[in-house]
C-alpha positions in Angstrom: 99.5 103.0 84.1 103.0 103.3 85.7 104.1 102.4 82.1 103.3 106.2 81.5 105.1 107.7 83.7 108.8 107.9 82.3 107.2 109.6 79.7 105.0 112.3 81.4 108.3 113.5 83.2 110.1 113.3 80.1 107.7 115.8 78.3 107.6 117.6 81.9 111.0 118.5 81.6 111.3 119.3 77.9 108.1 121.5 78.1 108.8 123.0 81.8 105.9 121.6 83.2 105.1 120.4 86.3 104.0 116.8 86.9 101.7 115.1 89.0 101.4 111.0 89.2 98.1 109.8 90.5 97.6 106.4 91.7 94.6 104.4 91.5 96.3 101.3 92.1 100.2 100.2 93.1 100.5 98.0 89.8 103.7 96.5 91.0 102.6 96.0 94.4 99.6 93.8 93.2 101.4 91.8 90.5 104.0 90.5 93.1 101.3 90.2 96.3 98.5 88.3 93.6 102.1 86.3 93.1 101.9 86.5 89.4 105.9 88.4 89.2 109.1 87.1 89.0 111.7 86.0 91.3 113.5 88.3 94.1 115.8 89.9 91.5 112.8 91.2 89.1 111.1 92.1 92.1 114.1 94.1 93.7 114.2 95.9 90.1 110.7 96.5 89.9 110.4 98.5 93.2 113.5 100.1 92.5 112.4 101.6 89.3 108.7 102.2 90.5 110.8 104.4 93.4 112.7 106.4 91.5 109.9 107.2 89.2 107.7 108.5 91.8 110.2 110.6 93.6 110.7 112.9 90.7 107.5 113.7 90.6 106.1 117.2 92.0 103.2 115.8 93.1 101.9 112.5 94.0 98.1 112.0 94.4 96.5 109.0 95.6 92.8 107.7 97.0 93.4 107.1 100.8 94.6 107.2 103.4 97.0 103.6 103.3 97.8 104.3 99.8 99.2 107.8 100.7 101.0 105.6 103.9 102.5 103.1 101.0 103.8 106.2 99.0 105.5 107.8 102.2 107.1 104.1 102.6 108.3 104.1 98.9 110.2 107.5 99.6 108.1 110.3 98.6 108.2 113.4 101.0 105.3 114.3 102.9 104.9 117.4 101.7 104.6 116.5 98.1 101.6 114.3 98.8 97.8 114.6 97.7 95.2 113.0 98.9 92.3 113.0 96.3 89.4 110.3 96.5 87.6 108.9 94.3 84.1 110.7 94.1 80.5 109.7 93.7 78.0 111.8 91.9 75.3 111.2 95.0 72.6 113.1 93.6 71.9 110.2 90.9 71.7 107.8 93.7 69.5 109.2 96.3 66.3 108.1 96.7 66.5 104.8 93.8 64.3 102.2 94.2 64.6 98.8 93.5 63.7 98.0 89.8 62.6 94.6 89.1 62.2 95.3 85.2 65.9 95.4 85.3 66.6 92.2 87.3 64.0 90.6 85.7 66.2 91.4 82.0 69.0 90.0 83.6 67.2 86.6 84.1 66.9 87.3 87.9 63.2 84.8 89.3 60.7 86.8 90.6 60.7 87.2 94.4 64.9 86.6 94.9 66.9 87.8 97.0 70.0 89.4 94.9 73.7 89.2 96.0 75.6 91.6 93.8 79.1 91.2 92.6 79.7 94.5 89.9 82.6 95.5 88.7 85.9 94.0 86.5 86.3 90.0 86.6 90.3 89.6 87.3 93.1 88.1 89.1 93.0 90.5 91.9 89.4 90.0 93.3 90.0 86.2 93.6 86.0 85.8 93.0 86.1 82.4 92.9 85.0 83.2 96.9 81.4 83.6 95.4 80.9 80.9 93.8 82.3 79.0 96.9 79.4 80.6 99.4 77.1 80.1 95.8 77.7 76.3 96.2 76.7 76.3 100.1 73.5 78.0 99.1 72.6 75.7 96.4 69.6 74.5 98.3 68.4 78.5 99.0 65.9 79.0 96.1 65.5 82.9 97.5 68.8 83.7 97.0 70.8 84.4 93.8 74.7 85.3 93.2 74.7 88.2 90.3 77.9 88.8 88.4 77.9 91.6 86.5 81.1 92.5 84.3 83.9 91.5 82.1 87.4 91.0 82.6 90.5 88.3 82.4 88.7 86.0 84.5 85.1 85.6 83.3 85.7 82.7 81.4 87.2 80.4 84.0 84.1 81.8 86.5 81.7 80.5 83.8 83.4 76.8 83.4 83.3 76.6 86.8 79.6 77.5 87.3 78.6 74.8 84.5 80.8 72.4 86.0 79.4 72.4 89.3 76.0 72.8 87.9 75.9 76.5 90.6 72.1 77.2 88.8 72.2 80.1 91.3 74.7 81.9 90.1 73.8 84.4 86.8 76.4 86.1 84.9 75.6 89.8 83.3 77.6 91.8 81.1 78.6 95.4 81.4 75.5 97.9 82.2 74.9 101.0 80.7 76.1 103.9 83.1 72.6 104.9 82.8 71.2 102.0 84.6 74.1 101.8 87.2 72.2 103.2 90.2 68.8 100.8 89.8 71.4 98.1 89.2 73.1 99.2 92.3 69.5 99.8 94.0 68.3 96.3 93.5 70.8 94.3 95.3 70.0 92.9 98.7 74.1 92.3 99.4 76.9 93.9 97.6 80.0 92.2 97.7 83.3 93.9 97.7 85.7 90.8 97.4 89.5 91.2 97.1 92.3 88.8 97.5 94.4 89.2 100.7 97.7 90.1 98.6 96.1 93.7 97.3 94.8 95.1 100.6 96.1 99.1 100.2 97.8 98.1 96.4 94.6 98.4 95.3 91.2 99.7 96.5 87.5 98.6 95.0 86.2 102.0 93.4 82.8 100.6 93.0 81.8 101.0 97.4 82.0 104.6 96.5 78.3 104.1 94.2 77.2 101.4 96.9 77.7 103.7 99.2 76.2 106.4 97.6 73.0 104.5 97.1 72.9 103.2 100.7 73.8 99.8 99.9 74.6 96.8 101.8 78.4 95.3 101.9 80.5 92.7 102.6 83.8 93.8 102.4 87.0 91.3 102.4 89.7 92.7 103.8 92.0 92.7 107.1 91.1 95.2 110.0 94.5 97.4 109.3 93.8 98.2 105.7 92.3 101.4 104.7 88.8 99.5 104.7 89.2 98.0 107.5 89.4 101.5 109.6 87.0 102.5 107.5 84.5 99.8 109.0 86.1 100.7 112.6 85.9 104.5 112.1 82.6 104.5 110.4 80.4 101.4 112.8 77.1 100.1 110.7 78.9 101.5 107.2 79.3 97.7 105.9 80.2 94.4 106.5 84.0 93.3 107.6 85.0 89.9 106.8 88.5 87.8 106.5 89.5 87.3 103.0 89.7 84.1 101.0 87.4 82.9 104.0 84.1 81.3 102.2 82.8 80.6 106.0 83.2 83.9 106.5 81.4 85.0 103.6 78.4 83.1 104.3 78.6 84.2 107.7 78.8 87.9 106.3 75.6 87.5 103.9 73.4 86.3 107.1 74.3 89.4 108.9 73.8 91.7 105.7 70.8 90.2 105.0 68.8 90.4 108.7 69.5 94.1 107.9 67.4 97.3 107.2 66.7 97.4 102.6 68.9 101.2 102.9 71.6 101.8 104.8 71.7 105.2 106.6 75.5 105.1 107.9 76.1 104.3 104.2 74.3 107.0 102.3 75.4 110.1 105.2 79.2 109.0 104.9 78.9 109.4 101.0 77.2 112.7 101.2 79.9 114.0 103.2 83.1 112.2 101.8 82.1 111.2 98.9 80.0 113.7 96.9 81.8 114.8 93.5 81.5 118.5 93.9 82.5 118.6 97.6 85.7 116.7 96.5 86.6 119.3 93.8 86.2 122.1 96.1 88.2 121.1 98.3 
């Protein structure tokens, strides 16, 4: 975490090293855009110090294209930026079928039609979307809303869904990495749900595996975010929908699921851009 970082330059320095930050996610920027941070003071401090700390590094590294625009807006030259995806390794998802001895262990009825949410349950995803479109498909016997995961917000998910009564909604824990791609293989829809306030703070690492295995997505995010050119740049590759829209959502799971079981623009984009050993060549 950025919490790390005052340290790493630290023993830079002492050691005459040189240091490189890489970001996976703007931690500040998604504490105060989720609204959980403090008022204008803590939040003038906090981009302050999150500032200085990444312009002494040598090298800043981060997973795309917006997130190396939102370094370049926080101060850091150019010149001293990386840009270093995340990576899929593709061979283990070519070519997987869909394995109904695995949905059927994870309670899924014969015959339904999976929508796939995989990945942490927290504050930033705001996945209380799916059980919103889960509650206009509570007549829809053929379709079922899979979460599959842990995190903060599992717990509030779950009293919600016995609340309501949402019998269509199953909840999962954490797969074995072994059983990732049939997992990823057997979903009809996969969705890629994220709160409004994170768009380029933070970016779903899990469409690089749907990808991979030529899933379907719904992505929720605005057209000039990093996924939303990538839906522009890339026609067919998934699903664009507002965020926090559940009429949208529902709207986006018709479309996803009138289409074709693999998708091609899916699995070609992460054999070039995505593929592990290509990205550590380069």
């Amino acid at each position: 975490t950025l919490f790390c970082a005052p340290q790493a330059l630290l023993l830079a320095k002492l050691s005459g090293a040189r240091s490189v930050l890489h970001i996976q996610d703007y931690e500040v920027d998604a504490m105060f855009g989720l609204g959980i941070g403090g008022g204008s003071y803590v939040r003038r401090l906090a981009f302050a110090i999150e500032r200085w700390l990444l312009r002494r590094f040598d090298r800043v590294s981060t997973i795309s294209s917006g997130m190396l625009d939102k370094a370049r807006g926080k101060g850091v030259d150019g010149q001293r930026l990386v840009f270093f995806p995340n990576w899929s390794e593709t061979a283990r998802f070519r070519q997987v079928l869909r394995s109904y001895a695995l949905l059927e262990r994870l309670g899924v009825p014969s015959g339904a039609r999976v929508l796939l949410y995989s990945g942490n349950i927290g504050e930033k995803q705001g996945l209380e979307l799916i059980l919103d479109a889960a509650q206009a498909y509570a007549d829809r016997a053929d379709l079922v809303f899979l979460i599959v995961g842990q995190g903060t917000g599992k717990a509030r998910l779950l009293d919600r869904v016995q609340r309501d009564g949402l019998r269509n909604v199953l909840f999962a824990p954490l797969q074995a990495y072994d059983d990732l791609p049939a997992l990823l293989a057997s979903a009809d829809a996969h969705l890629v749900i994220q709160k409004r306030g994170v768009a380029d703070a933070v970016l779903p690492s899990k469409l690089t595996n749907i990808l991979a295995v030529g899933g379907n997505a719904i992505i929720t995010a605005d057209p000039d975010t990093t996924l939303g050119r990538l839906c522009e740049e890339h026609p067919g590759i998934a699903v664009l929908i507002e965020p926090e829209c559940v009429a949208a959502l529902n709207a986006g799971i018709e479309r996803v699921l009138g289409l074709p079981v693999r998708n091609n623009v899916a699995l070609n984009y992460a054999k070039e851009f995505l593929d592990k050993e290509r990205i550590l060549q380069r």
